[in-house]
C-alpha positions in Angstrom: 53.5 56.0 6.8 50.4 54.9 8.4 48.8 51.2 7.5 44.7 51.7 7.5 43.5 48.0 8.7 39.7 47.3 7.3 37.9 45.0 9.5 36.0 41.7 8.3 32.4 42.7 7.8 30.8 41.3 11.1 29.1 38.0 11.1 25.6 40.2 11.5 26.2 41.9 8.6 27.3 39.2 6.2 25.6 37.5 3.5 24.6 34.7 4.2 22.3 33.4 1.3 18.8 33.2 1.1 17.3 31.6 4.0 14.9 29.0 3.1 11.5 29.3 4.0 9.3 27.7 6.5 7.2 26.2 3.6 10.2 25.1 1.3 11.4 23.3 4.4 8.0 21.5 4.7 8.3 20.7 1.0 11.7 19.0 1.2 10.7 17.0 4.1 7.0 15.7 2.6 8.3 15.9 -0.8 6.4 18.8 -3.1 4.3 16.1 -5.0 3.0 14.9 -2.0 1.8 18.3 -0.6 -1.6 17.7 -2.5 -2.0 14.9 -0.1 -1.6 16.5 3.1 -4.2 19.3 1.6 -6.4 16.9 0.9 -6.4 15.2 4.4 -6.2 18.1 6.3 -9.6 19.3 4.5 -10.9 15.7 4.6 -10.1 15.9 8.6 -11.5 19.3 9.0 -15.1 19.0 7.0 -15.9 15.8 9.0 -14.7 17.0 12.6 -16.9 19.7 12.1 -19.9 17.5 11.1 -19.5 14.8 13.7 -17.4 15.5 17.2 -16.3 12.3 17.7 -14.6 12.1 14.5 -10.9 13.3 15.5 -11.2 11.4 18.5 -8.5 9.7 19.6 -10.7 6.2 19.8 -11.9 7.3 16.0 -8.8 7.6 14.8 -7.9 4.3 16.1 -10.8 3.0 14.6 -9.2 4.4 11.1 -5.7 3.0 11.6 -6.9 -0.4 11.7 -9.0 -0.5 9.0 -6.6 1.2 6.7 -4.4 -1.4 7.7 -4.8 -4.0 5.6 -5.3 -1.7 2.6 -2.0 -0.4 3.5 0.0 -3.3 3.4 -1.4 -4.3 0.1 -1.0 -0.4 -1.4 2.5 -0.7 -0.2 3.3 -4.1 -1.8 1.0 -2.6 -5.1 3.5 0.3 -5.5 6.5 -1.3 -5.3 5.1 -3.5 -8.5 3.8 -0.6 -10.3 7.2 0.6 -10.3 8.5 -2.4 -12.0 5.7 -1.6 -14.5 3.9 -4.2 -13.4 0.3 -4.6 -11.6 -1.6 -7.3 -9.2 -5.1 -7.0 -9.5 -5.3 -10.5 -7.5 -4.2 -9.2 -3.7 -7.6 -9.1 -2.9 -8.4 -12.6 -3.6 -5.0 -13.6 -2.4 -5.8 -12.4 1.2 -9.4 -14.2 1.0 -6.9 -17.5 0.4 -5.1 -16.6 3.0 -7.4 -15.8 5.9 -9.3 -19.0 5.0 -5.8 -21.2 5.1 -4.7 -19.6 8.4 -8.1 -20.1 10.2 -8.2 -23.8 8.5 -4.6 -24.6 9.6 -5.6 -23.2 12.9 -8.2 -25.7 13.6 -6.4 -28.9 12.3 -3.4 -28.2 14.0 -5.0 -28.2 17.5 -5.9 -25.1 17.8 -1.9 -24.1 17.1 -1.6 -20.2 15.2 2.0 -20.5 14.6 1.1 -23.1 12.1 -2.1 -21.1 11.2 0.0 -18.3 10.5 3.0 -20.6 8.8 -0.1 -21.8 6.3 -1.3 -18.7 5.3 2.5 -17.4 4.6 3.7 -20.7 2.7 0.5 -20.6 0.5 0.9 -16.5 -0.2 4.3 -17.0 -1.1 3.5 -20.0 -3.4 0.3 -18.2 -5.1 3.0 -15.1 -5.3 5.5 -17.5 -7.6 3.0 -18.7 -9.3 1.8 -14.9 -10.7 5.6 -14.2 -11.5 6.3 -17.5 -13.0 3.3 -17.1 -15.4 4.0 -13.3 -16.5 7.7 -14.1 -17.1 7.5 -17.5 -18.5 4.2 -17.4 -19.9 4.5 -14.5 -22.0 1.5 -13.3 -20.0 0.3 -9.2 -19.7 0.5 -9.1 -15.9 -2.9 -7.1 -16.1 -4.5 -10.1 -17.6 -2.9 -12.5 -15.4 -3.6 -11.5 -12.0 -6.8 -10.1 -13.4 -7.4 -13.9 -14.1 -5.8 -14.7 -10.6 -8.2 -12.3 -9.0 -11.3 -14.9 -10.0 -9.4 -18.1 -9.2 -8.2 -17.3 -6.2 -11.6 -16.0 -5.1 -12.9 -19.4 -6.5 -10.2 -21.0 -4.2 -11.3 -19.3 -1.0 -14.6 -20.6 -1.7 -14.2 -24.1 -2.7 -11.8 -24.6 0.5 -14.8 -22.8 3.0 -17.6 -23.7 0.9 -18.2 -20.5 0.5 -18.8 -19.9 4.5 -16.4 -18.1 7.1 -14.0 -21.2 8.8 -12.8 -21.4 12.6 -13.1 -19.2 15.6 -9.6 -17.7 16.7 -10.9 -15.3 19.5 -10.0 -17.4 21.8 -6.8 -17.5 21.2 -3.9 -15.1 22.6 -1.6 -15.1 19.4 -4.5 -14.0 17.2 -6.2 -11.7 19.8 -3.2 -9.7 20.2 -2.3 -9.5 16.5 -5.9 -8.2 15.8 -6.6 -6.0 19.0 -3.5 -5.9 20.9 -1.8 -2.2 21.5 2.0 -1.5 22.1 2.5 1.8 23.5 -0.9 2.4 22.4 -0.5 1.9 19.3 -2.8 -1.3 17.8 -0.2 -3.9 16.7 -1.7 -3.7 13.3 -0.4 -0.4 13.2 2.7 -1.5 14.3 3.2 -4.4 11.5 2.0 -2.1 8.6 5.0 0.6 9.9 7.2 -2.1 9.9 7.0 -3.4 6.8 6.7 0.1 5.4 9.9 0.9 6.6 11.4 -2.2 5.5 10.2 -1.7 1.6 11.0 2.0 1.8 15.1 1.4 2.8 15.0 -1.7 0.5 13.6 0.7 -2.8 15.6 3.6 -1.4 18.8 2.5 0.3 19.2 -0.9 -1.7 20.9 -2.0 -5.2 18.0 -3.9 -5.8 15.5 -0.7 -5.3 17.7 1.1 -7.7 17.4 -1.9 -10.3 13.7 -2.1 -9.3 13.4 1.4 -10.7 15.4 0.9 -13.9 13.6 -2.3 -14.8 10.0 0.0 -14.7 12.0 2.9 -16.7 13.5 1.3 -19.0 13.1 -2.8 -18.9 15.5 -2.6 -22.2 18.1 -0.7 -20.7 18.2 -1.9 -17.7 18.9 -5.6 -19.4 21.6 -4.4 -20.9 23.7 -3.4 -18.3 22.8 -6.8 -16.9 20.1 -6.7 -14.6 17.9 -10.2 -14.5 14.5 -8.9 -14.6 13.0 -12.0 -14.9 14.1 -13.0 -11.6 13.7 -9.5 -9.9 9.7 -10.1 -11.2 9.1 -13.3 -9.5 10.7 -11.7 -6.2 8.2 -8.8 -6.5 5.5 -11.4 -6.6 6.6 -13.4 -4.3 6.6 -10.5 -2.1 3.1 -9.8 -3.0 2.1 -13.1 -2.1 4.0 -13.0 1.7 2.4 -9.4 2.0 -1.0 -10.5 1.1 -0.8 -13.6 3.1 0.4 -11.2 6.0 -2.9 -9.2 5.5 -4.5 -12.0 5.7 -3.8 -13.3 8.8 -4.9 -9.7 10.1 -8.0 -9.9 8.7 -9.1 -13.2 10.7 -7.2 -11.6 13.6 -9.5 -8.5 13.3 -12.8 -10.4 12.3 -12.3 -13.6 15.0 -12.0 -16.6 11.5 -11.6 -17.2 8.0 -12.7 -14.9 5.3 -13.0 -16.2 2.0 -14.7 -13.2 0.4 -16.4 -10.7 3.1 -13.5 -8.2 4.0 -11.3 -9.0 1.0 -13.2 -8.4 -2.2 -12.6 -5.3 -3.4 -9.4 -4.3 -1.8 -7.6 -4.6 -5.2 -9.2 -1.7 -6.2 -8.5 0.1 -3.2 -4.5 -0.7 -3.0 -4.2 0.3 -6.6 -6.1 3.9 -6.2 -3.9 4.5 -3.3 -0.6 3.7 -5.5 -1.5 5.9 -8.1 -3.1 8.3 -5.8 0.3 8.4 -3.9 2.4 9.2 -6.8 3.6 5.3 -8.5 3.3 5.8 -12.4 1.4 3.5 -13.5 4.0 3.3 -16.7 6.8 2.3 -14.3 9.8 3.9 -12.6 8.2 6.4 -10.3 7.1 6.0 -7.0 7.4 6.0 -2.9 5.9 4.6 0.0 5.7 7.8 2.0 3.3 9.3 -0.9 1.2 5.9 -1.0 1.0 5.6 2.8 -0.5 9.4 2.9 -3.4 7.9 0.6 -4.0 5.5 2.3 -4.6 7.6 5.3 -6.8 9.7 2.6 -8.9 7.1 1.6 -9.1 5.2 4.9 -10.3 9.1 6.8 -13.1 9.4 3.5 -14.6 6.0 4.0 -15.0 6.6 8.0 -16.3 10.3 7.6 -19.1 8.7 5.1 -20.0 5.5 7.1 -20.0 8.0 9.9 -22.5 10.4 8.3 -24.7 7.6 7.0 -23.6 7.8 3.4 -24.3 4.8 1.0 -21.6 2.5 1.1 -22.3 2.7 -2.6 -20.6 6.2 -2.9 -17.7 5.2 -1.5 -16.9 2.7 -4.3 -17.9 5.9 -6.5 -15.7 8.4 -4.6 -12.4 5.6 -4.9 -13.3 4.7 -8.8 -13.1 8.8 -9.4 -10.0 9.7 -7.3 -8.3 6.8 -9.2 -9.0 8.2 -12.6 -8.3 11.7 -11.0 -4.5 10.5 -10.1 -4.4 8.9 -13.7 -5.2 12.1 -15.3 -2.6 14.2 -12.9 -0.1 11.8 -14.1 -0.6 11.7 -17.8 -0.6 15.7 -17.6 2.9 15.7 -15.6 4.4 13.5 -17.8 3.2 15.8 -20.7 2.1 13.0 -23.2 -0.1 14.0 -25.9 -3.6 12.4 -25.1 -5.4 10.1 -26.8 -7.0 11.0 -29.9 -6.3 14.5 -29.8 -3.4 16.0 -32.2 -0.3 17.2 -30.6 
């Protein structure tokens, strides 16, 4: 009797599963929310390098790193608050403090920007403490309190320059190199905002306290019952703010040459928050990543050059960031499938 052996289909003609495709792959890796993003720079990129030639330079693009730095740092601080369900309108006015304490401390000190730079850090992270102490302790909406911190802090950076820019740094090699210095031709700018991008990103990802970061802005109630001091988590976010903004500071009178109580800070609140929301943080709370923010940022930073560039009002650019910040609102409240205001169910 004759045994009949049936051979293994071959590897060639097994099943092996769908095979994903070259555009689910990119969805996985940039994460499908954030897809929008890159569609929306890739345009932005395109319409103005076709307008202007030097615009995708590689001197341009430069030019668009650093300013978007400082805007990052505070979108990237800004998001990490908003997912607490919280908000800092005063990291603008914090950075005016900041720049104008570094350049200050630079001068009295003899001309020493270790203790320029110590200054502007100390007084962040106290103006940082301050914000958390007075929304936890004080009972206080954090959208009226750092909205209330945005004009005193301002007022500060004023009544400490009266009201004029303070010290020269340029001629210093510590400030020089933070504000035009390059490391493997990268600017050093560049090179802090990556750093402390990373850094938040493992910390909200990677960390206990990003996980309990998340629960406190999806569910503050929850999340105190399975133990989770939120009021202490909150004064660490602001403090963190504070150190950030300070941080940002320091860049600015690197990248200007001295103190900036106002010019170069006012209106960067704005800016950080339309860059949050923009790059996916819920304003509600519990939602939100640095990769998506840091891809608005590079949104919003590429805009503002292509319209300076073309000679656009500056005027329009505060127009074009007040209407992409409702735009992401409006995205959000559709995702989340609330029923809108006013209107039945």
């Amino acid at each position: 009797m004759s045994t009949t052996i049936t051979k293994p289909p071959t590897a060639t003609g097994a099943h092996r599963g769908p095979v994903p495709s070259r555009f689910a792959f990119l969805t996985a890796a940039v994460g499908g929310q954030n897809l929008s993003l890159v569609g929306a720079l890739v345009v932005v990129l395109a319409l103005f390098g076709i307008l202007d030639d030097n615009y995708l330079s590689l001197s341009n693009m430069q030019v668009i790193a650093e300013a978007a730095t400082i805007i990052g740092l505070l979108a990237v601080v800004q998001t990490v608050v908003i997912i607490c369900s919280g908000l800092d309108i005063s990291v603008g006015s914090q950075t005016g403090v900041a720049s104008v304490i570094s350049a200050m401390a630079f001068t009295v000190t003899g001309a020493n920007a270790y203790l320029g730079v110590a200054a502007a850090v100390g007084i962040g992270l106290l103006i940082g403490v301050l914000n958390g102490v007075i929304i936890v302790y004080g009972r206080v909406n954090p959208t009226i309190a750092t909205l209330a911190g945005l004009a005193a802090y301002k007022g500060l950076a004023q009544l400490l320059s009266d009201g004029r820019a303070q010290g020269y740094v340029l001629n210093d090699d510590v400030f020089v190199f933070l504000g035009r210095g390059k490391i493997a031709g990268l600017p050093v700018m560049v090179w802090i905002l990556i750093l402390v991008s990373l850094a938040v990103h493992i910390l909200l990802k990677y960390t206990d306290i990003g996980r309990n970061l998340y629960a406190i802005g999806g569910n503050d109630t929850a999340a105190r019952l399975v133990g989770i001091n939120i009021n202490k988590y909150l004064i660490a976010v602001y403090a963190l703010i504070g150190i950030v903004a300070a941080i940002a500071g320091v860049l600015l009178t690197a990248r200007t040459g001295s103190g900036q109580p106002v010019s170069g800070s006012e209106g960067l609140e704005l800016k950080a928050i339309t860059a949050a929301a923009l790059g996916g943080a819920a304003l509600k709370g519990g939602k939100g990543g640095i990769g998506g923010t840091l891809l608005a940022v590079a949104l919003l930073g590429a805009l503002e050059n292509g319209l300076t560039v073309q000679g656009i009002n500056s005027f329009w650019q505060n127009v074009a960031q007040g209407a992409l910040l409702v735009i992401a609102v409006v995205i959000q409240q559709r995702r989340s499938g609330e029923r809108a205001i006013g209107l039945p169910a």
